[in-house]
N, C-alpha and C positions, 0 to 999 in steps of 0.2 A: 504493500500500500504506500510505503513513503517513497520508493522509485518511480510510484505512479506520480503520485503529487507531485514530487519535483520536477519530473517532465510536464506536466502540465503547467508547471510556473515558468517553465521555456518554451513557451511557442514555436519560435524557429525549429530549437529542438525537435520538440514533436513533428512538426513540417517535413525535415529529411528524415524523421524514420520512417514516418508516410511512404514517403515518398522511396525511400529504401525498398522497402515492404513491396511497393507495388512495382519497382522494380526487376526486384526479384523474381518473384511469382511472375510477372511478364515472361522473364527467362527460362520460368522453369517452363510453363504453358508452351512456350514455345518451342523450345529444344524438347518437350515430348512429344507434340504434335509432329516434329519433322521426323523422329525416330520413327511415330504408328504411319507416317504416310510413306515414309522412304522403304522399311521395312515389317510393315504388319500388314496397314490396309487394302483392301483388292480395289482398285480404279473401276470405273465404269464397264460395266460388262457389252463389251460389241454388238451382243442381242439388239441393244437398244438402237442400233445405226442397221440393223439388217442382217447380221451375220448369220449363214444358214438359210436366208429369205428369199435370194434372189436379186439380195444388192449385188452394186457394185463398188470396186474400190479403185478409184485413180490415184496412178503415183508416179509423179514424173521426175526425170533424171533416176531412172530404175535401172540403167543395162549395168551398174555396178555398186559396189560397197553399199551403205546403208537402203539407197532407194531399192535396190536390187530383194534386200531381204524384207524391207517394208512389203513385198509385191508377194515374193513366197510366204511368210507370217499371216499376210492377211488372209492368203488363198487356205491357207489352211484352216484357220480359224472360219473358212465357209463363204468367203466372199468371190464373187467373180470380179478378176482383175484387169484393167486397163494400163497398161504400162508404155511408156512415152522416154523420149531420148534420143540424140544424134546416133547410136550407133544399132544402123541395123540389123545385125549379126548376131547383135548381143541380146538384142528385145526376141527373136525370132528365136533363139536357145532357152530363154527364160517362159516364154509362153510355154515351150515345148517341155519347159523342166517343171512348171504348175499344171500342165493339162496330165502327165504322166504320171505324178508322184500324188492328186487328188484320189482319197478311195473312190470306187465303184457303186459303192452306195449312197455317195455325196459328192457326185459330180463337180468342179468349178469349170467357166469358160474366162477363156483370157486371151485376150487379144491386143495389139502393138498400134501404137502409130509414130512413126521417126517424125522429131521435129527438133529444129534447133531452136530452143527458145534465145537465142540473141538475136533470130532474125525477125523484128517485131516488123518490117514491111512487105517482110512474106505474104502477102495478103492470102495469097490462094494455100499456102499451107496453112495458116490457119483457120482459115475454112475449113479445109480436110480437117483439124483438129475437131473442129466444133462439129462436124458432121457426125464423125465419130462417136461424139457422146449423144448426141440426139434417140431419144428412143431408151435412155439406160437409167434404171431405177440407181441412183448415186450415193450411197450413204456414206462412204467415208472418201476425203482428196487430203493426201500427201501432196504441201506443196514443197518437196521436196529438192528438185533442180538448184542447181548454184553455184557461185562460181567464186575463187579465192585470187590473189596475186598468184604467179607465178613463186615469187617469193618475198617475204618481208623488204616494203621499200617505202622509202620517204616519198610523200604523198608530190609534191614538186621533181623529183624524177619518175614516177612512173609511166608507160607507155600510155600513150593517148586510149590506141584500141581497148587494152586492158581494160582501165578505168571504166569505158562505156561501155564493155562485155558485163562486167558487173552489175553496171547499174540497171542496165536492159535483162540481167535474168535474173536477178537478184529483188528487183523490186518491180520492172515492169512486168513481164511474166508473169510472176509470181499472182500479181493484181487479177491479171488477166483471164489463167485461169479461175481464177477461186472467182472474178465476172462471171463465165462460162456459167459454174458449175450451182454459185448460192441460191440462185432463185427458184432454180428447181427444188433445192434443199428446202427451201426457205415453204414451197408449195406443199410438200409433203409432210411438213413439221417433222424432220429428222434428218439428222447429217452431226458430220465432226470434218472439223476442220484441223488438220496438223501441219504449224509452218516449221520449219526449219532452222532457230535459232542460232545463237553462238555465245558462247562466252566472251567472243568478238565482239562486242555491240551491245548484245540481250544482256551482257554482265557487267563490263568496263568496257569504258573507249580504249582502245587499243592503236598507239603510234604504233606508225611504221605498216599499218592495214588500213588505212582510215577510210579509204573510200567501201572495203569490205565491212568494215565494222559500222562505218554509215546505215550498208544497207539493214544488218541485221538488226539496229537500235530501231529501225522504219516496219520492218517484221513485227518487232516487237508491240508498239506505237498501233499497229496497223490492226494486230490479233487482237489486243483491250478495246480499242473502238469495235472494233467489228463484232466482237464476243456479246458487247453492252447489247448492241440493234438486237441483236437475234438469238436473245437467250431465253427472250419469253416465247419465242419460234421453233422452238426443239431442237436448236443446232447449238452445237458446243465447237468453242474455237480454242484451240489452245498452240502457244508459241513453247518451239523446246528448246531450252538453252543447254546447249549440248559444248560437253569440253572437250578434250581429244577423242578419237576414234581411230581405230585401224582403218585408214583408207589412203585412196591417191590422192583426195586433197589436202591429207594432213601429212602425206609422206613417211606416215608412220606403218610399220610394218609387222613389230611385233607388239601383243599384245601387252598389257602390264596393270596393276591396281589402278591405276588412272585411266588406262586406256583399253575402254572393251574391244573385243569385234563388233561388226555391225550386227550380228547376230543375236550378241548377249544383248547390246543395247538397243537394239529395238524389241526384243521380249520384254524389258523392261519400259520401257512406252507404252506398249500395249498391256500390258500389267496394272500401270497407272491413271488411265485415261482418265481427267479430271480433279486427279490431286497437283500438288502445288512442289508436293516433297521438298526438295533444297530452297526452292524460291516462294517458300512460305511466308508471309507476312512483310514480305521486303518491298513492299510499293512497286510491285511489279504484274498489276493484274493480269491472270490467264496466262504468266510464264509459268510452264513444269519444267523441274531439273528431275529425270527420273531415274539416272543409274543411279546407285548408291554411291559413290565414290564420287560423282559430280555433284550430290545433292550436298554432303559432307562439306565438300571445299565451298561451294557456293552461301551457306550455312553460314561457316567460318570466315568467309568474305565479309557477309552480312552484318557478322556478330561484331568484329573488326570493327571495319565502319571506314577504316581511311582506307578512302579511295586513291589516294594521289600514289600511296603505301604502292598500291596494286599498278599502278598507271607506269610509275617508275622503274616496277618489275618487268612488267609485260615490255618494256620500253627497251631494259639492257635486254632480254631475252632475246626480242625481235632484231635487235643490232648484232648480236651474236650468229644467230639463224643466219644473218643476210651477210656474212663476215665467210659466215663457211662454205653458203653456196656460191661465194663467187671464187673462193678458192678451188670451189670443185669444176667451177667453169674454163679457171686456168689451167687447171690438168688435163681437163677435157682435151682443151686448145693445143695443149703439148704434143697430146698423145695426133694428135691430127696431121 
């Protein structure tokens, strides 16, 4: 009783352990939230967009690494799949490798359309694209396609084309489709939408990427808006902030605790569909971080809080990257 009184005869006092108190408890609430979402709760069940129904699932930039396995995961999970991307060869072996490895008692169909999405005055390709999907019940679009620097480069040297390959699939594309595809979503009251994040943009600005990291903070930016319109519509939009992955755009090869296959990490997407996991509570509506190991650092980012901390990392990292590839350019040159 007299520890009571005394605080009470200190106001301020009282004030910061208020304020301590709710603090706390903030921290704790939250760091179990991200634990039951990262690794207990099940995400939204595919049922809900069609799976097994007769939908379909568009996923473009499929002929390799993650869209690739977006395209197989879904077929198996019951959807019929649309798979899109410059490389012919590559879509026409994956149709073949979803129509064959489907049971017999739950047929999928899956069919290709080659398209370079930098070429936005293609006119009559994409027509062929939109012709395409006319006619197809749509419950889930991967807007997956995208495009990275060649390699870490300061925004004032990079190549002209680069720059505007970026921007044109990265963001215009991008639009274009999920145009194409929302209002049929939107008629049907049922759809998901998955864009493509990064921890480029979706997490930190990142020198030495910036016009990449542009596009993905616009992803980001693009998913919240768009999510608000049409959530009383029965379509659910979600942006993923994705950190390393085994692929060609990350030039990574082997796998590691940071860095899944595209495999593990899109199980885990679809695992999650509608939680927040690592980008819980971070002012970041409708981004998911869903692998565990991304939701973890993302978390820790969060909890942190100084960004400039991460900005100056990401900064010597990407000077380093760009230090090694062009000593591999000069070997290259050697050997020639």
């Amino acid at each position: 009783m007299s520890a009571l009184f005394k605080i009470s005869e200190h106001p301020i006092a009282a004030l910061c352990l208020a304020v301590g108190v709710l603090s706390c408890a903030k921290f704790v609430l939250k760091a179990a939230n991200v634990l039951l979402q990262t690794f207990v709760l099940p995400g939204t069940s595919l049922k809900k967009y069609g799976a097994g129904k007769g939908a379909w699932a568009v996923v473009t930039g499929a002929s390799e690494g993650i869209g690739k396995e977006f395209s197989l995961q879904l077929a198996k999970k019951g959807f019929n799949v649309l798979v899109s991307a410059r490389n012919a060869a590559a879509l026409d072996a994956l149709v073949a490798e979803i129509e064959s490895s489907s049971p017999p008692n739950n047929k999928v169909q899956a069919k290709a359309v080659v398209m370079d999405f930098s070429s936005l005055e293609d006119a009559e390709k994409w027509r062929a694209f939109a012709a395409a999907l006319e006619g197809l019940d749509i419950g889930v679009l991967v807007n997956n396609v995208g495009k990275s620097h060649t390699a870490p480069v300061y925004f004032a040297e990079a190549a002209d084309q680069e720059v505007e390959d970026i921007l044109r699939i990265n963001v215009n594309a991008n639009v274009r489709v999920t145009k194409f595809i929302l209002p049929r979503m939107v008629e049907r009251r049922r759809g998901l939408i998955l864009n493509m994040g990064s921890f480029s943009g979706t997490g930190i600005p990142s020198p030495m990427l910036a016009t990449y990291a542009g596009t993905k903070a616009f992803l980001s930016a693009f998913t919240a808006s768009l999510a608000a319109e049409v959530k009383d519509k029965g379509v659910d939009v979600q942006c993923l902030n994705t950190y390393f992955v085994v692929s060609n755009m990350s030039k990574i090869r082997r796998a590691n605790i940071t860095t899944p296959t595209p495999k593990d990490y899109v199980r885990s997407v679809l695992n999650k569909i509608g939680l927040s996991c690592g980008a819980l509570w971070t002012g970041r509506p409708n981004v998911s971080t869903p692998y565990w190991s991304h939701a973890i650092i993302d978390y820790a980012m969060n909890l942190v809080g100084w960004k400039m901390l991460f900005i100056r990392y990401t900064h010597s990292l990407h000077k380093s990257i760009r230090k090694r590839y062009l000593r591999k350019l000069e070997r290259e040159a050697k050997k020639q």
